[in-house]
C-alpha positions in Angstrom: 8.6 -73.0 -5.9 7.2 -75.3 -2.8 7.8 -74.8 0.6 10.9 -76.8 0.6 12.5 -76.1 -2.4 11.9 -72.2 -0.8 14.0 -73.5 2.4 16.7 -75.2 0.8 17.3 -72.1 -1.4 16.9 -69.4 1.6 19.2 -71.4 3.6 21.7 -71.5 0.7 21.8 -67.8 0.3 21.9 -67.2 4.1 24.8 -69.2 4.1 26.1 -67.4 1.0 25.7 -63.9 2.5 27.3 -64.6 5.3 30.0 -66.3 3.9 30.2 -62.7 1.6 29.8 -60.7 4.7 33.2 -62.2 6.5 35.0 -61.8 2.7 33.7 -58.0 3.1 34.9 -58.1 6.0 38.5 -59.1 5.6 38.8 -57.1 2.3 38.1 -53.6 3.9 39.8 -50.7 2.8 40.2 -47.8 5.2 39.7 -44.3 4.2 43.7 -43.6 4.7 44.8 -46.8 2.7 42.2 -45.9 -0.5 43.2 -41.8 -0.7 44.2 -41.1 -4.3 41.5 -43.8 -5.5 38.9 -43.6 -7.5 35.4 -43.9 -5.9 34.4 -47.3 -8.5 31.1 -48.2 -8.8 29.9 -51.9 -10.0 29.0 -51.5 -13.6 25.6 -53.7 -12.8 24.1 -51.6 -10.4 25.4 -47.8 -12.4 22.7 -46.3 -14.9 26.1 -45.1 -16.6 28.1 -46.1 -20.3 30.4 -48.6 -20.0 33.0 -46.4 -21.3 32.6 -44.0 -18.0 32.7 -46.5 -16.5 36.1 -48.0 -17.8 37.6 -45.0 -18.2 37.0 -44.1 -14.6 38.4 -48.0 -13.8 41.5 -47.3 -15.9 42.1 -43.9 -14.4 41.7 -46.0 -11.1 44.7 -48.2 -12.3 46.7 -45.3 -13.4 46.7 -43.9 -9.6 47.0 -47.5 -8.6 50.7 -47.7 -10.2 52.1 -45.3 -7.7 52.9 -48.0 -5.2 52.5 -51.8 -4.2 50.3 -50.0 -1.2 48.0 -48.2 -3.5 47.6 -51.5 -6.3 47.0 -53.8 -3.3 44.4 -51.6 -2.1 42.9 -50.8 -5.3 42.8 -55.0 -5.8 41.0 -54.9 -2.2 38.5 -52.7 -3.1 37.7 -54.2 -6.7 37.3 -56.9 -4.7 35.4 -55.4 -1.5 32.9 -54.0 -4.7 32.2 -57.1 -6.5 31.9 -59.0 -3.0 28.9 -56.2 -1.7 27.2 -56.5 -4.9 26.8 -59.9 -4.7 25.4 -59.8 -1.5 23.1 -57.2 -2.2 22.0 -59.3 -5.1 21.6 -62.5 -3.0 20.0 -60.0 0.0 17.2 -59.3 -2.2 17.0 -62.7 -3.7 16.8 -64.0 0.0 13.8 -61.4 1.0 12.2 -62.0 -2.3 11.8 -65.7 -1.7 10.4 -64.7 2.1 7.9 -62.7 0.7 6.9 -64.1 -2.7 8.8 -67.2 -3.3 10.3 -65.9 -6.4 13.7 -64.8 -7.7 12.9 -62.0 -10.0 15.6 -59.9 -8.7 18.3 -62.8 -9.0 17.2 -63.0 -12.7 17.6 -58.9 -13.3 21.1 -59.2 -12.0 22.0 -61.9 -14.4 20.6 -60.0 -17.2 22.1 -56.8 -16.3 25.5 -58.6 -16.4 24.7 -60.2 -19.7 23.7 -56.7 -20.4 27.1 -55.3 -19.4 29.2 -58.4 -21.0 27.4 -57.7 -24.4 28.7 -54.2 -24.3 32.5 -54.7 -23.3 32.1 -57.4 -26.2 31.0 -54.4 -28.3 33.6 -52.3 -27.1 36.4 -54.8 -27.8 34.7 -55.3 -31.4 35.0 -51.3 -32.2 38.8 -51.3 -30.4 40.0 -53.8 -32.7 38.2 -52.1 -36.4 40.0 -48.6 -34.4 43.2 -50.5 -34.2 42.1 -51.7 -38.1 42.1 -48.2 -39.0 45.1 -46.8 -37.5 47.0 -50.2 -39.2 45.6 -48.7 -42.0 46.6 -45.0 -41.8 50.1 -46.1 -40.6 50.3 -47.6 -43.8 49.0 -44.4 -45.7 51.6 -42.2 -43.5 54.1 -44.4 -44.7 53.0 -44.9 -48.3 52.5 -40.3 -48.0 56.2 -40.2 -46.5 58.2 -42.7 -49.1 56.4 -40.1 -51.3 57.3 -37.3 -50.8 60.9 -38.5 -50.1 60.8 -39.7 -53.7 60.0 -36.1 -54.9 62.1 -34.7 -53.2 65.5 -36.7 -54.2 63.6 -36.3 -57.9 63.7 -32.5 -57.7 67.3 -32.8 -55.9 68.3 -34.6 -58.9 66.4 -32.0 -61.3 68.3 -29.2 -59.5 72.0 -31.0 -60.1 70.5 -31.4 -64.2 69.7 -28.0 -64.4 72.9 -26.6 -63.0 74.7 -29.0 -65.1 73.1 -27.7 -68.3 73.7 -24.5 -67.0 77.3 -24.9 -67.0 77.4 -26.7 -70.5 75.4 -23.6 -71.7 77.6 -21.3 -70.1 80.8 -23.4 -72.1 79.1 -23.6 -75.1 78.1 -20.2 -75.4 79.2 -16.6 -74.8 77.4 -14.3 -76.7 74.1 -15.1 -74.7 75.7 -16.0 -71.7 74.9 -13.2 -69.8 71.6 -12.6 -70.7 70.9 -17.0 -70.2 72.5 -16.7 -66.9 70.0 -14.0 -65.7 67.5 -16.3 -67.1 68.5 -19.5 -65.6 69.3 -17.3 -62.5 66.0 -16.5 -62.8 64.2 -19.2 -63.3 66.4 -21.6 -61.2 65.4 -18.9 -58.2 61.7 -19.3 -59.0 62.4 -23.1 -58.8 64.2 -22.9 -56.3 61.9 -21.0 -54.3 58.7 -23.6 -55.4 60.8 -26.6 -54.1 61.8 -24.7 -51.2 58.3 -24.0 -50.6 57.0 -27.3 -51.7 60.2 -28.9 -49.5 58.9 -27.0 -46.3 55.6 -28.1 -47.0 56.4 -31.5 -47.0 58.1 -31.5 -44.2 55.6 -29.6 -41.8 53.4 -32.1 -43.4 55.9 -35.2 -42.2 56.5 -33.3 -38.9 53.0 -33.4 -38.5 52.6 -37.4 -39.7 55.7 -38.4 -37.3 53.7 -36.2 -34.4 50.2 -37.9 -35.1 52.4 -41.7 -35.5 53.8 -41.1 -31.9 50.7 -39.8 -30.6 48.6 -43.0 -32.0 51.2 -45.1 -30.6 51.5 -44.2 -27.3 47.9 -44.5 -27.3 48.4 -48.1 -28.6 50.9 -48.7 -26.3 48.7 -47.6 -23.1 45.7 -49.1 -24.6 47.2 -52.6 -25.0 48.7 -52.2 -21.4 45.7 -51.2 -20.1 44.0 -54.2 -21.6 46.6 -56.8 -20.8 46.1 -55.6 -17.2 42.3 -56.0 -17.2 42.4 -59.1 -18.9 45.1 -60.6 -16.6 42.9 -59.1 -13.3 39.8 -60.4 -15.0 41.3 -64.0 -15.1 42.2 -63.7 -11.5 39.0 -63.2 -10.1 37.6 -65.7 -12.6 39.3 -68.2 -11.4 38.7 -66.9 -7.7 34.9 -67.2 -8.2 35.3 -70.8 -10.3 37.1 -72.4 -6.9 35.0 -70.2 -5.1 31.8 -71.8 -6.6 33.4 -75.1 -6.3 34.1 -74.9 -2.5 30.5 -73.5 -1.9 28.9 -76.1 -4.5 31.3 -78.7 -2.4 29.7 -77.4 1.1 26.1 -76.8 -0.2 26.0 -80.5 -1.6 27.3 -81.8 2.1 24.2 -79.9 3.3 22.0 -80.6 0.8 23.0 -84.6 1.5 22.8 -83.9 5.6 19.3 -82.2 4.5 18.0 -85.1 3.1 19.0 -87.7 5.5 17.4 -85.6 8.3 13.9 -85.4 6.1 14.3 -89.3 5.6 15.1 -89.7 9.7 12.1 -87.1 10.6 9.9 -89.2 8.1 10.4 -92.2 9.7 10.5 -90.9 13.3 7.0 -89.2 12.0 5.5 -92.7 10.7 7.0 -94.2 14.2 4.9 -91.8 16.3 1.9 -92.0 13.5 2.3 -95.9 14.8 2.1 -95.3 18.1 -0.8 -92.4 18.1 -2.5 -95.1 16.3 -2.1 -97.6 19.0 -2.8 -95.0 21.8 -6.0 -94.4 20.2 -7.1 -97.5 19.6 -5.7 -98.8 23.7 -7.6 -95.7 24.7 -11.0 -96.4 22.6 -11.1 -99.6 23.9 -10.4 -98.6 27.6 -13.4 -95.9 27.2 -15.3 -98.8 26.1 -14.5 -101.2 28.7 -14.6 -98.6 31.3 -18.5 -97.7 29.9 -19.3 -101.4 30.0 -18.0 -101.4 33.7 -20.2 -98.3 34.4 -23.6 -99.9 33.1 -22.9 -103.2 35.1 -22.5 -101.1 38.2 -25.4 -99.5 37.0 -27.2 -102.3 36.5 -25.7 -103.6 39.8 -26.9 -100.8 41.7 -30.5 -101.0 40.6 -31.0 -104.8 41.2 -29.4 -104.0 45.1 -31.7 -101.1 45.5 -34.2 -103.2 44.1 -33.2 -106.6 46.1 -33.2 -104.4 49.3 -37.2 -103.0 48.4 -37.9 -106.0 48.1 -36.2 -107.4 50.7 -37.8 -104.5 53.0 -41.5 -105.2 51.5 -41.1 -109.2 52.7 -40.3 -108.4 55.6 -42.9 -106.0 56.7 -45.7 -108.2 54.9 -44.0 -111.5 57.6 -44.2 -108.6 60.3 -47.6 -107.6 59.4 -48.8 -111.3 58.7 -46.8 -112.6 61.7 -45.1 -115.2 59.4 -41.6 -117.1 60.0 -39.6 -115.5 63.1 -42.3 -112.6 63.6 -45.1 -115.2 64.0 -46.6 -114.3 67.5 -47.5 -117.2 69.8 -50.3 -118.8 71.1 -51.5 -118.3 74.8 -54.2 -119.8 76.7 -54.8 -116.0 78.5 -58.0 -114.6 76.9 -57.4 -111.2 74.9 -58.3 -107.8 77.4 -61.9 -107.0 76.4 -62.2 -103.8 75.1 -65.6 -101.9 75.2 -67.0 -105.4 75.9 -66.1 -106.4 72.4 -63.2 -108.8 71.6 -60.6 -108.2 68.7 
């Protein structure tokens, strides 16, 4: 990234952390308000399973249920965690693009989330083939118990036959009625005594099927209202973060726009003053020039007055020597003093 894509995006996640920090802020939980409540951790930033993690989330919204007090906290707090998260994540993003211009981090926390929506997609996947199953064994159960209904009402009616021979044998004859009796006395209490044991069998075994259908639906039932809850919460803070993202999209495009316009009015402010360096520097070349020429002519001047006034001076000491123009002496008819005898 350049230098001023870097800006743009540090100023963006400034603005975004703390725009996060004054949501923190306004969704804090006191220690009183969140007693009884789960200490949740964001499933991004836990080494943990996802089932730990959602089975310490739904124990969370079990407690939850006690009051509106304790859910509206609990909300808070979901909230309050998926809020710091975020502004850890953009903290780091923010000091990464200081440092290094880079966004490594940013891109970890995306694929730890896709990372953690892959496995609730799994889990969902292996709910529904467990909700397959026990479809399918409530089926068996039923199927086992129509069953075992129909074998007993068969040996029920089995029984009724068998006494009702009985009693025909016991009509039609009477020389062997004493010793069939204590045979079919016999053997009906040997059958009896299998059907009664085959009869409590069956119905520890349907006492046990009813126990294991109630057990499997009350698990049903607290899975599917566990799961309508999280999937009615989930849709509430997706659509908080869609208008969320909107609004800050919204703001972050008004900046980006007022951005721009002040980079197009600094450019031309720039080329302005570029202008009127320009000019500077080529008024104040010009000035140095003139201001050199200026200097040599005084030069110049100054050597032909020094010059003029040697000159001047030489003239007139050659007239003073030479007695010309105003120092020529005059003529007198006085003879010279003699000196030594001699004349000059």
């Amino acid at each position: 990234m350049d230098v001023f894509e870097t800006f743009i995006a540090k100023a963006v996640l400034q603005t975004s952390v703390d725009q996060l920090a004054i949501v923190g802020g306004t969704l804090y939980v006191s220690s009183e308000n969140a007693e009884g409540l789960a200490n949740l951790v964001h499933p991004n930033s836990s080494p943990r399973a996802i089932e730990q993690l959602l089975a310490e989330e739904n124990k969370a919204i079990l407690i939850s249920r006690q009051s509106p007090t304790v859910a509206d906290n609990h909300i808070r707090k979901l909230l309050s965690m998926e809020t710091n998260y975020l502004q850890s994540v953009m903290e780091n993003t923010y000091l990464e693009l200081d440092q290094n211009r880079s966004f490594f981090s940013l891109q970890e926390s995306v694929g730890k989330s896709q990372t953690r929506a892959n496995e609730k997609r799994d889990l969902k996947e292996r709910e529904i083939d467990l909700r397959k199953e026990i479809s399918s064994l409530r089926v068996l159960i039923s199927k086992k118990t129509r069953d075992a209904e129909t074998h007993i009402l068969e040996s029920n009616l089995l029984i009724a036959k068998l006494k009702d021979e009985l009693t025909e044998a016991k009509r039609s004859t009477k020389g062997e009625e004493e010793f069939v009796s204590r045979l079919e006395r016999v053997r009906e209490s040997e059958r009896v005594a299998l059907f009664d044991e085959e009869e409590r069998e069956m119905v520890e075994k349907r006492d046990n099927y009813k126990r294991d259908i109630e057990y499997e639906h009350r698990v049903t039932v607290e899975i599917e209202s566990w799961l309508n809850e999280r999937r009615s919460h989930l849709k509430e803070l997706l659509q908080f973060w869609i208008e969320k993202s909107k609004v800050d999209i919204a703001t972050k495009e008004g900046q980006l726009q007022e951005l721009i316009a002040n980079r197009e009015a600094d450019l031309k402010r720039k080329e302005e003053a570029e202008q009127r360096l320009k000019e500077a520097r080529q008024y104040v070349e010009a000035e140095l020039v003139r201001r050199e020429q200026i200097r040599i002519e005084q030069e110049e001047q100054a050597v032909q007055i020094k010059t003029t006034v040697r000159i001047q001076a030489w003239w007139r000491m050659m007239m003073v020597r030479r007695g010309l123009g105003q120092f020529k002496k005059k003529k007198t008819n006085q003879p010279e003093p003699k000196k030594n005898g001699l004349r000059k």
